[in-house]
VOPAGU-2260 file (C-alpha; in pm, 1 decimal, decimal comma):
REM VOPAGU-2260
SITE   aa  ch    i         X         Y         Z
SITE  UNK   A    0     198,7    1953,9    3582,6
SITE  UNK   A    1      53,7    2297,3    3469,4
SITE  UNK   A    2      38,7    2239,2    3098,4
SITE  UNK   A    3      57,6    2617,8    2998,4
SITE  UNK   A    4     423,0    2637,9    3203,6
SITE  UNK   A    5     546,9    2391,7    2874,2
SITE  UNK   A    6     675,2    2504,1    2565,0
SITE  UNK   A    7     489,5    2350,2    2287,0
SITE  UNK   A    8     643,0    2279,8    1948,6
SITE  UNK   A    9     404,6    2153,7    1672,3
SITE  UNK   A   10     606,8    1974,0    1388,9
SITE  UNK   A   11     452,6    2237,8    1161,1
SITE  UNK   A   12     607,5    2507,9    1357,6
SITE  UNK   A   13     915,3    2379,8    1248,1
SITE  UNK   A   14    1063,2    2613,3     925,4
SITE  UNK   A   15    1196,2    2367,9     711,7
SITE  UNK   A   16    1395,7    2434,3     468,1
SITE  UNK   A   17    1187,4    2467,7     139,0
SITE  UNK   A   18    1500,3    2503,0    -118,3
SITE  UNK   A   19    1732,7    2205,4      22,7
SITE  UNK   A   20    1387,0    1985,1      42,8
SITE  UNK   A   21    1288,6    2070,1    -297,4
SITE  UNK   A   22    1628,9    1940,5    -458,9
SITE  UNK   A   23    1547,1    1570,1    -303,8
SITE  UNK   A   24    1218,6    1552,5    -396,3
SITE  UNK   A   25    1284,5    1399,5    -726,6
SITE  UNK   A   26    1455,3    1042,0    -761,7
SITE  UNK   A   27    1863,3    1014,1    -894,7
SITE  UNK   A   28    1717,5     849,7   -1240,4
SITE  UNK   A   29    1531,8    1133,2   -1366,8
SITE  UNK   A   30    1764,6    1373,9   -1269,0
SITE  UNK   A   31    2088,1    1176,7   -1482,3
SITE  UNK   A   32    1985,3    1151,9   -1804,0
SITE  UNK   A   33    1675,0    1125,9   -1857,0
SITE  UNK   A   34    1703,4     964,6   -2196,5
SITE  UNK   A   35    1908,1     683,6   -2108,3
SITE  UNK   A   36    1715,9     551,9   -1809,8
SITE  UNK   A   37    1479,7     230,8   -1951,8
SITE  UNK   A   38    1152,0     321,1   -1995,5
SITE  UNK   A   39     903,0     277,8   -1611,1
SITE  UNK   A   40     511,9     222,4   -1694,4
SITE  UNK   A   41     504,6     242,1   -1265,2
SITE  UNK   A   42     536,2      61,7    -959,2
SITE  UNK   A   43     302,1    -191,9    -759,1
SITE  UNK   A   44     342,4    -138,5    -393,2
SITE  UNK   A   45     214,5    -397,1    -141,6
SITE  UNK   A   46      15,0    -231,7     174,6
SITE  UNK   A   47     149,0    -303,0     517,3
SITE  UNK   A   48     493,4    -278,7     519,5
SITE  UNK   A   49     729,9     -31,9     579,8
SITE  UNK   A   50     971,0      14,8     290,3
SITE  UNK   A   51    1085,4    -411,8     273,0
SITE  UNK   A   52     919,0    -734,1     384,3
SITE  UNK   A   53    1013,9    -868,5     730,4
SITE  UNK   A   54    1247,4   -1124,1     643,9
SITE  UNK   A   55    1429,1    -856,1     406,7
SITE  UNK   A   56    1324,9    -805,8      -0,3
SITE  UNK   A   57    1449,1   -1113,5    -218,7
SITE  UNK   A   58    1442,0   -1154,6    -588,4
SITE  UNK   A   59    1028,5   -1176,8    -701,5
SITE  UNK   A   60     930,4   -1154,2    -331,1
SITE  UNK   A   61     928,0    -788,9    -204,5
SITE  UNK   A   62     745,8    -522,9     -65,8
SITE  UNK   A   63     712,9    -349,4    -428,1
SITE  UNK   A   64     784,8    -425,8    -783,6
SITE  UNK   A   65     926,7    -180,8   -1050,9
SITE  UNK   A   66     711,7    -235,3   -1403,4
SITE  UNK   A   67    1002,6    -141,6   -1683,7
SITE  UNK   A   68     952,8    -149,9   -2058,1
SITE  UNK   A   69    1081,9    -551,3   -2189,3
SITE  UNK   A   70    1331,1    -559,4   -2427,5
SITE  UNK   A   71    1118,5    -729,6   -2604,3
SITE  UNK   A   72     755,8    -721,2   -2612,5
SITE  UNK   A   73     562,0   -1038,1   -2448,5
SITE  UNK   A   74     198,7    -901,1   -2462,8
SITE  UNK   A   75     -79,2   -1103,6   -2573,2
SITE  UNK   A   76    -383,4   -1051,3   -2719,8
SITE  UNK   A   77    -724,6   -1300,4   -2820,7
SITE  UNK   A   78    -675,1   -1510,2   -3111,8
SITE  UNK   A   79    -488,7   -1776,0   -3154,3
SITE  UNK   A   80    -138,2   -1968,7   -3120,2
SITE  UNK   A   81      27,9   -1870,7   -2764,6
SITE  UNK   A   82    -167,9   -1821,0   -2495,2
SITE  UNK   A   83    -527,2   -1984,5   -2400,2
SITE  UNK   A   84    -772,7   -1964,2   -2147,7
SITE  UNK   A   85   -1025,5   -2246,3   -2022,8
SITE  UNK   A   86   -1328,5   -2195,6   -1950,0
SITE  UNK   A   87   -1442,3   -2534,5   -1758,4
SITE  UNK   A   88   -1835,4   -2534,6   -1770,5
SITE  UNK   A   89   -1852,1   -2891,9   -1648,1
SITE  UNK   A   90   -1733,3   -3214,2   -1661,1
SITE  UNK   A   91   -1798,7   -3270,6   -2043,4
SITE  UNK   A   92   -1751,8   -2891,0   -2188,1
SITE  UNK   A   93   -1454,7   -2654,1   -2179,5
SITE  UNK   A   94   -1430,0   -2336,3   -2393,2
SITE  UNK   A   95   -1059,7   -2232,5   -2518,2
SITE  UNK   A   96   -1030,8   -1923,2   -2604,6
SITE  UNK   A   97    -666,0   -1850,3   -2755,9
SITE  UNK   A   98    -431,4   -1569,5   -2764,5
SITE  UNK   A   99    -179,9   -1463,4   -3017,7
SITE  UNK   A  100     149,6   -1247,4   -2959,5
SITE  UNK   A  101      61,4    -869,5   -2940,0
SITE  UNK   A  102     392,7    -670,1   -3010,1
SITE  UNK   A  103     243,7    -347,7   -2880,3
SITE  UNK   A  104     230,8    -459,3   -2515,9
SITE  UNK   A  105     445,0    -590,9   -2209,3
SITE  UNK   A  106     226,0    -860,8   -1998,0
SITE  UNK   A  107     362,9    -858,0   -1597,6
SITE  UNK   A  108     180,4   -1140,7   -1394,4
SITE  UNK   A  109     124,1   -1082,2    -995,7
SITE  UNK   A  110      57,6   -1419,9    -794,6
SITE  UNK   A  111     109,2   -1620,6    -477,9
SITE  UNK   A  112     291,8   -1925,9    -711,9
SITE  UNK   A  113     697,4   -1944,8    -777,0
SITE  UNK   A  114     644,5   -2027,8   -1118,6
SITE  UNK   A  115     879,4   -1887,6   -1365,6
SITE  UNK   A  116     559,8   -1684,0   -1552,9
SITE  UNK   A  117     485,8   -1485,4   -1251,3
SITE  UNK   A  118     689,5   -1151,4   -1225,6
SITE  UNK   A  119     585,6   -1057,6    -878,3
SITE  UNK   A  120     515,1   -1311,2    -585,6
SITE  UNK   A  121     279,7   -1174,5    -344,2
SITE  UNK   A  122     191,5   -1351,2       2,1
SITE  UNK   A  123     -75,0   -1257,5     224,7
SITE  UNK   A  124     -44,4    -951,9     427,9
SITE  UNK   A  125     -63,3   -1012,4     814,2
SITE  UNK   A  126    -116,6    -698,7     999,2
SITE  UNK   A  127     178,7    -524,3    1202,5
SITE  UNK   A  128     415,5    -829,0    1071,0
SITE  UNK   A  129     654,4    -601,3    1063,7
SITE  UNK   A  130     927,6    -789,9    1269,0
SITE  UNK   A  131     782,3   -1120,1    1278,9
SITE  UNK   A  132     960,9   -1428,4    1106,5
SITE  UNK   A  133     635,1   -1581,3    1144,8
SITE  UNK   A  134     457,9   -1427,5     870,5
SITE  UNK   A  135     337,7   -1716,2     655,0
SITE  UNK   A  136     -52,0   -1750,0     721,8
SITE  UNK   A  137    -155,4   -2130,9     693,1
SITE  UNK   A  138    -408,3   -2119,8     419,9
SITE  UNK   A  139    -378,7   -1865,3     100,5
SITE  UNK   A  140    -641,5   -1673,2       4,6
SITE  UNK   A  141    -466,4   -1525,2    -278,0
SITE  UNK   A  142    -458,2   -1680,2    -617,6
SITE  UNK   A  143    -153,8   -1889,3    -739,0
SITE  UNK   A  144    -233,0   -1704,0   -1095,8
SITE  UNK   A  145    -419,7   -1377,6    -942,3
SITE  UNK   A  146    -396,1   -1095,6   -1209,8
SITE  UNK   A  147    -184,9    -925,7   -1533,0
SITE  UNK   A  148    -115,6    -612,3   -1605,9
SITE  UNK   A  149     -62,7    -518,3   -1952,0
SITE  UNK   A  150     138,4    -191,5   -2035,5
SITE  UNK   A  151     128,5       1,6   -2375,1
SITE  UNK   A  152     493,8      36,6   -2531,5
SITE  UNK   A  153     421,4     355,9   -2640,5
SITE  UNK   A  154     316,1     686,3   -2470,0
SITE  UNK   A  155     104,1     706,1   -2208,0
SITE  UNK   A  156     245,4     369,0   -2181,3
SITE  UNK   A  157    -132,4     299,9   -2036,6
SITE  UNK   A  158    -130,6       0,7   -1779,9
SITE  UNK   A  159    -463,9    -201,5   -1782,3
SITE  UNK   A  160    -522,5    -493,0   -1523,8
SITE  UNK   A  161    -735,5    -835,0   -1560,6
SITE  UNK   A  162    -823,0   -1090,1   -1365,3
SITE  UNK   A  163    -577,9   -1419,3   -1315,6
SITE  UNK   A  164    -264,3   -1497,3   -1491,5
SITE  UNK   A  165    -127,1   -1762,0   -1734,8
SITE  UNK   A  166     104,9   -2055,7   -1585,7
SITE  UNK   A  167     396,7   -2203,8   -1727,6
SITE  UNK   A  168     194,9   -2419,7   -2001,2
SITE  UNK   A  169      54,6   -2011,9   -2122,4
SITE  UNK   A  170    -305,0   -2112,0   -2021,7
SITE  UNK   A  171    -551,9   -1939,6   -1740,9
SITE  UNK   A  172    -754,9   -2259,1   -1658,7
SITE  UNK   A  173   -1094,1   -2124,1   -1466,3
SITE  UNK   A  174   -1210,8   -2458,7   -1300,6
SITE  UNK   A  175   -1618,3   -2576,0   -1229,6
SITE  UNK   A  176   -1648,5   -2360,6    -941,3
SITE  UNK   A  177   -1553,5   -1986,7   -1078,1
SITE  UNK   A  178   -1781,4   -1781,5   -1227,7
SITE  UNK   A  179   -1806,3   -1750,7   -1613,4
SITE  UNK   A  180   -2038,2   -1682,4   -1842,2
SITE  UNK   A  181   -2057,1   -1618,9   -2257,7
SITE  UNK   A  182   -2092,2   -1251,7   -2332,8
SITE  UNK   A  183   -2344,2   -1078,9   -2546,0
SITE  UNK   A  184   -2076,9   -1087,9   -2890,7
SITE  UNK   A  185   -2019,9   -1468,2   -2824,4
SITE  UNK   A  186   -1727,1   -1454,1   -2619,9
SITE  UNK   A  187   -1629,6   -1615,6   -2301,3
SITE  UNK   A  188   -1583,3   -1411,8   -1977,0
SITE  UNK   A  189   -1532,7   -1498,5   -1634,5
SITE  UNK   A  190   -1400,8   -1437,0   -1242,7
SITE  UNK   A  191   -1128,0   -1571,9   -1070,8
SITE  UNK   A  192   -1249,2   -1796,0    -743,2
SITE  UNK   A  193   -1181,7   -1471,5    -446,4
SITE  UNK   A  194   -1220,9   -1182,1    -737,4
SITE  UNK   A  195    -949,2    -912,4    -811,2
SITE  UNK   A  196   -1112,3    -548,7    -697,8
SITE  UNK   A  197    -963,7    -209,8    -775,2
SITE  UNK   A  198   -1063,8     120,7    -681,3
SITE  UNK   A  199    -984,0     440,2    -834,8
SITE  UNK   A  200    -950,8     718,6    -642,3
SITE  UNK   A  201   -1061,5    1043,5    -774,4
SITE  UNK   A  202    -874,2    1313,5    -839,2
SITE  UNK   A  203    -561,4    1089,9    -833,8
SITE  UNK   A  204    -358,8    1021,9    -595,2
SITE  UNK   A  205    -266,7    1369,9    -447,1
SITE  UNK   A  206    -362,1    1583,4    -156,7
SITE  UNK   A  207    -747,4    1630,0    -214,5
SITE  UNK   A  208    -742,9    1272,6    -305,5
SITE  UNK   A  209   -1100,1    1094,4    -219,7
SITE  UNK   A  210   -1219,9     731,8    -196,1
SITE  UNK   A  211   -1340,1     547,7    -502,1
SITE  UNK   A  212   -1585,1     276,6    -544,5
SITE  UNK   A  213   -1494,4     -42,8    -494,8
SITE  UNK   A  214   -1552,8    -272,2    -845,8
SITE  UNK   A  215   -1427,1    -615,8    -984,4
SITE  UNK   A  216   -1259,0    -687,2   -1270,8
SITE  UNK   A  217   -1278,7   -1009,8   -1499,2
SITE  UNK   A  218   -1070,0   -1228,8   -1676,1
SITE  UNK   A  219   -1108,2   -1003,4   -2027,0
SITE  UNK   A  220   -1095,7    -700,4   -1803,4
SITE  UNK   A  221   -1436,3    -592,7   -1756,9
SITE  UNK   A  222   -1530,3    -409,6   -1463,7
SITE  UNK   A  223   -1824,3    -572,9   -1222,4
SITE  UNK   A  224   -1992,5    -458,5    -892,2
SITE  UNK   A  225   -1869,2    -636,2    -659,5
SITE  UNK   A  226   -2045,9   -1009,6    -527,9
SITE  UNK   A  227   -2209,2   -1057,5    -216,5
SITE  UNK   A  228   -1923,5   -1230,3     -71,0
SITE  UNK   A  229   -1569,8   -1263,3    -234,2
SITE  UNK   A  230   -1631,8   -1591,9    -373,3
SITE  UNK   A  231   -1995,0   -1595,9    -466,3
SITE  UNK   A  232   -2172,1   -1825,0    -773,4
SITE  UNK   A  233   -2272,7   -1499,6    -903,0
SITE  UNK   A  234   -2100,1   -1214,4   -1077,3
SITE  UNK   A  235   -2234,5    -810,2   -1013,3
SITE  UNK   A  236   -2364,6    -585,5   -1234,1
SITE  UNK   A  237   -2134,1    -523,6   -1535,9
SITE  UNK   A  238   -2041,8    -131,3   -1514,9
SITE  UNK   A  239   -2042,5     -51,1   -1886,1
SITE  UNK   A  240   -1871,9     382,5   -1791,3
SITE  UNK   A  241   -1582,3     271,7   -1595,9
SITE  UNK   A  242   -1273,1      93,7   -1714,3
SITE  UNK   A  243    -955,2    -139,1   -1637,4
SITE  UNK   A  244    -713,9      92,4   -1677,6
SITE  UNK   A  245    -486,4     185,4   -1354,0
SITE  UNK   A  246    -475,8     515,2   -1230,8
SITE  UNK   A  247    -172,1     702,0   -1018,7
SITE  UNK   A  248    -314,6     565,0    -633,1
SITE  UNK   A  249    -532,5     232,0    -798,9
SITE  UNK   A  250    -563,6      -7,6    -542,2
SITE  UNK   A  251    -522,4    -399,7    -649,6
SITE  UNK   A  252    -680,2    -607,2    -413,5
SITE  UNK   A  253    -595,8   -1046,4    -454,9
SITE  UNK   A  254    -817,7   -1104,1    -145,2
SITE  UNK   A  255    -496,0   -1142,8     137,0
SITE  UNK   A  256    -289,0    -859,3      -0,3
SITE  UNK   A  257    -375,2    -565,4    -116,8
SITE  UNK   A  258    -112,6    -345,3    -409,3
SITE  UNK   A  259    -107,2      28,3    -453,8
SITE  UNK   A  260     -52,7     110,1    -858,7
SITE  UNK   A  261     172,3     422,0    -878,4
SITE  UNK   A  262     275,7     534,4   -1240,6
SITE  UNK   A  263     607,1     670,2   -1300,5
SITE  UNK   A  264     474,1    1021,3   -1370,5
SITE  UNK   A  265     292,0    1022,7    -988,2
SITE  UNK   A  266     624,4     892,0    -835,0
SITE  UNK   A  267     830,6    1162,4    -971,3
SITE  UNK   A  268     591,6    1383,2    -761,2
SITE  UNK   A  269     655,5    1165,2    -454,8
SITE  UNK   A  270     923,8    1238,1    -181,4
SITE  UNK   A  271    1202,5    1040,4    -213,4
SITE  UNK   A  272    1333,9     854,4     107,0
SITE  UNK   A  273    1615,1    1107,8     111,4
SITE  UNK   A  274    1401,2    1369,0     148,7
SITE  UNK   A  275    1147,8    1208,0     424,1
SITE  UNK   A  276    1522,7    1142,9     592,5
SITE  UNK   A  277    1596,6    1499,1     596,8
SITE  UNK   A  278    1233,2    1541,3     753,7
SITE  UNK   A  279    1377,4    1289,5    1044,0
SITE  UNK   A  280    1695,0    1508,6    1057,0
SITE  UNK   A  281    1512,5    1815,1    1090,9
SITE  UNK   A  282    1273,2    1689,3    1336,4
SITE  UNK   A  283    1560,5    1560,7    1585,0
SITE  UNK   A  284    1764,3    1880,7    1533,6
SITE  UNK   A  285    1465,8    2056,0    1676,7
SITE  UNK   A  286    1565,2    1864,9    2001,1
SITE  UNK   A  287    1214,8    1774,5    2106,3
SITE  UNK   A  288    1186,5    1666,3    2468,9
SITE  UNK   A  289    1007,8    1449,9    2728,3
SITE  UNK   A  290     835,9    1693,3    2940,9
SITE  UNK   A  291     867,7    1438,3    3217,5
SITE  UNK   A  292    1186,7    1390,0    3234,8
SITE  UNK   A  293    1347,8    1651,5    2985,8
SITE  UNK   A  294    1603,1    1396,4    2787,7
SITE  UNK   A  295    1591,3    1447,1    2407,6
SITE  UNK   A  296    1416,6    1256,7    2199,7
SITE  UNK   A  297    1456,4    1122,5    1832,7
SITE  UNK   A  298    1303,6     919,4    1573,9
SITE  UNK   A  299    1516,2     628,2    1517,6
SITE  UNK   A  300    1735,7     583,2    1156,3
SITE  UNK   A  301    1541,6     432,4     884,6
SITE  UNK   A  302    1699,9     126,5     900,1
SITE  UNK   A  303    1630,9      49,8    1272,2
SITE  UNK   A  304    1247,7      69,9    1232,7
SITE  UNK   A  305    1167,8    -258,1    1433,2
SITE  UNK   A  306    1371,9    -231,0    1753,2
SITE  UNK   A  307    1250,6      52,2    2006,1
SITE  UNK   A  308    1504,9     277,5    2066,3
SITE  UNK   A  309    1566,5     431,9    2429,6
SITE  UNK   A  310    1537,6     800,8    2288,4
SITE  UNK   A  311    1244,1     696,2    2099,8
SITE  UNK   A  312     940,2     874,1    2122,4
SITE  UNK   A  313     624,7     735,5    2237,6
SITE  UNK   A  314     296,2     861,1    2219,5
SITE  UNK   A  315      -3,9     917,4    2397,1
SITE  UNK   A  316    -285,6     809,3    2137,6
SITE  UNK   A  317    -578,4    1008,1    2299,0
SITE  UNK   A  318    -452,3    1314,7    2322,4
SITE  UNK   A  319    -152,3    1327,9    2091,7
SITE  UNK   A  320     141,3    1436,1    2347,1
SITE  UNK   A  321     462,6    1319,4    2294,5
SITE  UNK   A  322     709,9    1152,9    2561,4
SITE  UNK   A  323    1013,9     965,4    2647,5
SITE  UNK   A  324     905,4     585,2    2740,9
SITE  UNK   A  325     855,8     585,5    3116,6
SITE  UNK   A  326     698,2     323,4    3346,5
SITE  UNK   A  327     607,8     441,9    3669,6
SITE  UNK   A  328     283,8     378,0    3882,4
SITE  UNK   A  329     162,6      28,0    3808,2
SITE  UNK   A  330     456,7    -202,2    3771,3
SITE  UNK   A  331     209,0    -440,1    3573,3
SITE  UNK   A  332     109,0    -136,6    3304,1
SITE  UNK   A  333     245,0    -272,6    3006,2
SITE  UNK   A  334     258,5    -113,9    2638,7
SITE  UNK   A  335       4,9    -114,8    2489,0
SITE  UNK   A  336    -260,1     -65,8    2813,8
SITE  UNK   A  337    -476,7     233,1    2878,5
SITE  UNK   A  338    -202,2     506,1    3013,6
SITE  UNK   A  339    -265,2     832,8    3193,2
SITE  UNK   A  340    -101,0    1121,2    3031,0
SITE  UNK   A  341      75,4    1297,3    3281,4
SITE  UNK   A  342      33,1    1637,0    3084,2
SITE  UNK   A  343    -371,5    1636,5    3037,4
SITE  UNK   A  344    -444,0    1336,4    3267,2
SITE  UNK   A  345    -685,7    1194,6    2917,4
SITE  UNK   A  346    -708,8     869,2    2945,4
SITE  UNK   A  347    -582,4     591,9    2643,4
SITE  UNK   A  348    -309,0     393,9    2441,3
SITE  UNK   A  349      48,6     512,9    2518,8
SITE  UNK   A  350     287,4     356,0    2198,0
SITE  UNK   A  351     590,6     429,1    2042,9
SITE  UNK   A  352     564,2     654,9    1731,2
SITE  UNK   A  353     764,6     488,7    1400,0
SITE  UNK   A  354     841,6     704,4    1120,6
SITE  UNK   A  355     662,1     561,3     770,4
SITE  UNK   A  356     993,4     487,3     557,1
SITE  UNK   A  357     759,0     374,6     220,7
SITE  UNK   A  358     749,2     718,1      49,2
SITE  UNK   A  359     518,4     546,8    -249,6
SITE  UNK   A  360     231,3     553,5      57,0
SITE  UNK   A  361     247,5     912,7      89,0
SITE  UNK   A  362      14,7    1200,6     -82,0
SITE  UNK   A  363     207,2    1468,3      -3,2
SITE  UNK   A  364     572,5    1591,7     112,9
SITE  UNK   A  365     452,8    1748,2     433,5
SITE  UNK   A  366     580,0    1699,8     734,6
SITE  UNK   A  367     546,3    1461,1     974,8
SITE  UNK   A  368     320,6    1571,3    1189,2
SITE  UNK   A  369      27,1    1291,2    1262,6
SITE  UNK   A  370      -4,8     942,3    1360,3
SITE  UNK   A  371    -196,7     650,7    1311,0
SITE  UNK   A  372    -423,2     525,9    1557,9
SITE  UNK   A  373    -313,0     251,7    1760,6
SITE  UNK   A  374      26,7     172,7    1574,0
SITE  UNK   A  375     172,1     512,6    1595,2
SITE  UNK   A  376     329,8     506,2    1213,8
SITE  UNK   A  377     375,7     912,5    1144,6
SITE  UNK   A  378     415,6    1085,9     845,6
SITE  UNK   A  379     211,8    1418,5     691,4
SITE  UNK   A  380     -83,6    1502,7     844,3
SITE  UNK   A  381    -297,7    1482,8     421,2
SITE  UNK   A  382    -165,7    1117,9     455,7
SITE  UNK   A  383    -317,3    1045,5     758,6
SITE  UNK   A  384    -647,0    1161,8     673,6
SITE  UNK   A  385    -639,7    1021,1     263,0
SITE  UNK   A  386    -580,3     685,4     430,6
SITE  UNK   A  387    -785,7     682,5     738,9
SITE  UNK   A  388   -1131,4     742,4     448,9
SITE  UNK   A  389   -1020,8     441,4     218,4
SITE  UNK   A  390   -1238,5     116,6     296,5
SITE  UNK   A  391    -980,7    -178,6     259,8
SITE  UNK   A  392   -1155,1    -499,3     184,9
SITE  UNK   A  393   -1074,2    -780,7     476,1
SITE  UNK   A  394   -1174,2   -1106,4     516,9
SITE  UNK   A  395   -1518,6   -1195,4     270,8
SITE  UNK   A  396   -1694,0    -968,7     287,3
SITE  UNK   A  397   -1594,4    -628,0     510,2
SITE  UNK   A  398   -1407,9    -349,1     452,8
SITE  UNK   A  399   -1219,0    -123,0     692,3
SITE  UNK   A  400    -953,9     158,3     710,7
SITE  UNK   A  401    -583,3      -7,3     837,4
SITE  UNK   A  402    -261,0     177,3     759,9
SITE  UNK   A  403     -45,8     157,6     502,9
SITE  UNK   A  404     271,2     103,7     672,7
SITE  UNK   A  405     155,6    -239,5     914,5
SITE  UNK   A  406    -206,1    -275,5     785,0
SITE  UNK   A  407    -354,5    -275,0    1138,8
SITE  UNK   A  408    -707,0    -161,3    1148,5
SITE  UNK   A  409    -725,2     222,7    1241,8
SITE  UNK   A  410    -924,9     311,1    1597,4
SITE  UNK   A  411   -1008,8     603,8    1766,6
SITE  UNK   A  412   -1296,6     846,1    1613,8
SITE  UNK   A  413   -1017,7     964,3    1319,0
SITE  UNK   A  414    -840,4     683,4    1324,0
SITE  UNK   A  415    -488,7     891,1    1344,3
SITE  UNK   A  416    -398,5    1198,3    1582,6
SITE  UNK   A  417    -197,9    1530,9    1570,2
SITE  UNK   A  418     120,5    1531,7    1727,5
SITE  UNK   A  419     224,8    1761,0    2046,7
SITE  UNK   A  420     584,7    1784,1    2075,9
SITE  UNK   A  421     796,1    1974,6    2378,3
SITE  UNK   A  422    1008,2    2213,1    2274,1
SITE  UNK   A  423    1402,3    2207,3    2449,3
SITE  UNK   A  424    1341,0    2467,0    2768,5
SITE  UNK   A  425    1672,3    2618,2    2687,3
């Protein structure tokens, strides 16, 4: 197998067309009437799955939530008559503080409970659950009442987030055991029991994107550094420069799952999943092959991203050639094993390679031309990298990088791996 006999054909190598691209970069709803469409402060996306949740996307349980203006405003703000939160400091003493409607705003509530308040039900993540029915973990780590975000109604329609929610009686009830403390004006502050951490990236989220620092926020929406464990008797340093409010690319973590904040503006400069479909068309018109045993291969249709596909393409993870699945030599090699690469003879992980169909997850339209490392999701090669630098927090008290699409921990010295198609010999 001389490797310099092969026609190689790089996904960038490919000339794709910039003009008929450019048209589906931009989503239906801002291109029809822009004045009519309701008013979007952004969109939460969960990390770790592919476009929908496993057992498909019902009513408040899906794999992201849209954040529209209310018809009517439900915000609340610290004084009196609706809302309250309790501040248990033991036995014999609670602190209520109360709230009062605040017509200005629109309150959404994120949460692992049913209850009616709750806009958005999130369970915990479990890596590469992708196809599993299975995906219930037996003990929650996420809050029933986790976190609210509160939107401005009126331009920039600025979204801020705080710790824990209010239930169905409108109170936040922080028991004995969480954190809380009474602030230098007199007021009452605390944490919820795991701690809701964001991280702004800086310089958004775009292509020279670049890790953030990790902080907590509390229950009036302070921003802490973070504990020494998730659930630790006491709070970080209060960081008096930074703030609550949610950037394009913040990341929401409710200690199980962790929520990418997109605003509406940052979307509209997102691809759409038309266009990362016309990437897929464009990619299996090129007719790349197996240079073992020349049939063409091609990515899958979005829809069909859990069931390998016989012209699927499979990948292998050490060196970053691409091939047709083949089983020869050891009849016990299964996927997943150590594989020798029949073009370079290196050494590693031989998968199959699964387009990423959740656009929001993406920093730029490029195309796709990387993978990760070992789960072989591929999109643009500035996605790849953005991802494989962001620390996710897991478990209590570590942090690693996992990607977006499945949420299994990245491996290899990058963590993803530049694709080496064949080219058709004819």
């Amino acid at each position: 197998n001389n490797e310099k006999s092969v026609p190689q054909l790089l996904i960038s190598d490919l000339k794709f067309e910039k003009k008929s691209l450019a048209k589906l970069m931009f989503s239906p709803d801002q291109e029809n009437h822009p004045s009519k469409a309701p008013v979007k402060y952004g969109e939460l996306i969960v990390l770790g799955y592919n476009g929908s949740l496993p057992n498909g996307d019902r009513g408040r349980r899906k794999s992201r939530f849209a954040l529209f203006k209310r018809p009517k405003a439900n915000g609340a703000i610290s004084n009196k008559d609706q809302h309250s939160i309790s501040y248990t400091l033991s036995r014999a003493q609670t602190v209520v503080v109360e709230y009062t409607h605040d017509s200005n705003t629109d309150m959404f509530q994120i949460g692992r409970s049913t209850e009616s308040p709750i806009d958005f039900v999130v369970t915990d993540t479990v890596p590469g659950s992708q196809s599993n029915s299975d995906t219930q973990s037996v003990q929650s780590t996420i809050s029933r009442f986790a976190c609210r975000i509160i939107c401005e109604r009126n331009p920039p329609f600025t979204a801020r987030i705080y710790a824990a929610g209010f239930d169905s009686s409108k109170n936040i009830f922080l028991g004995e055991k969480a954190a809380k403390w009474k602030t230098s004006d007199g007021q009452m502050d605390g944490l919820t029991t795991n701690g809701v951490l964001v991280m702004h990236p800086r310089n958004g989220f775009t292509e020279d994107s670049k890790p953030g620092v990790w902080r907590e926020i509390s229950v009036c929406g302070n921003v802490f550094s973070l504990r020494e464990t998730r659930s630790a008797q006491q709070r970080g340093k209060m960081v008096e420069n930074e703030t609550n409010q949610l950037q394009d690319g913040s990341l929401i973590d409710l200690c199980g799952a962790t929520l990418l904040w997109r605003t509406a503006e940052g979307l509209s400069r997102t691809p759409t999943v038309k266009h990362l479909e016309a990437l897929r068309q464009e990619i299996n018109a090129a007719r790349p092959q197996c240079p073992v045993g020349f049939n063409t291969l091609a990515f899958p249709s979005m829809k069909r991203k859990d069931v390998v596909d016989e012209k699927q393409p499979w990948v292998y993870l050490n060196c970053g050639h691409v091939h047709g699945y083949h089983n020869w030599g050891n009849k016990e090699e299964r996927d997943g094993k150590d594989r020798e690469c029949p073009m370079c003879r290196s050494v590693g992980p031989y998968v199959p390679l699964w387009l990423g169909c959740e656009a929001g997850f993406y920093v730029d339209a490029g195309p796709p031309t990387h993978a990760f490392s070992p789960c072989g999701h591929v999109c643009s090669e500035k996605t790849t990298a953005y991802w494989s630098q962001i620390p996710l927090p897991h478990g209590t008290h570590t942090f690693h990088a996992a990607c977006p699409f499945c949420a299994h921990q990245l491996a290899g010295e990058q963590g993803y791996i530049r694709l080496i198609f064949q080219g058709p010999l004819d």
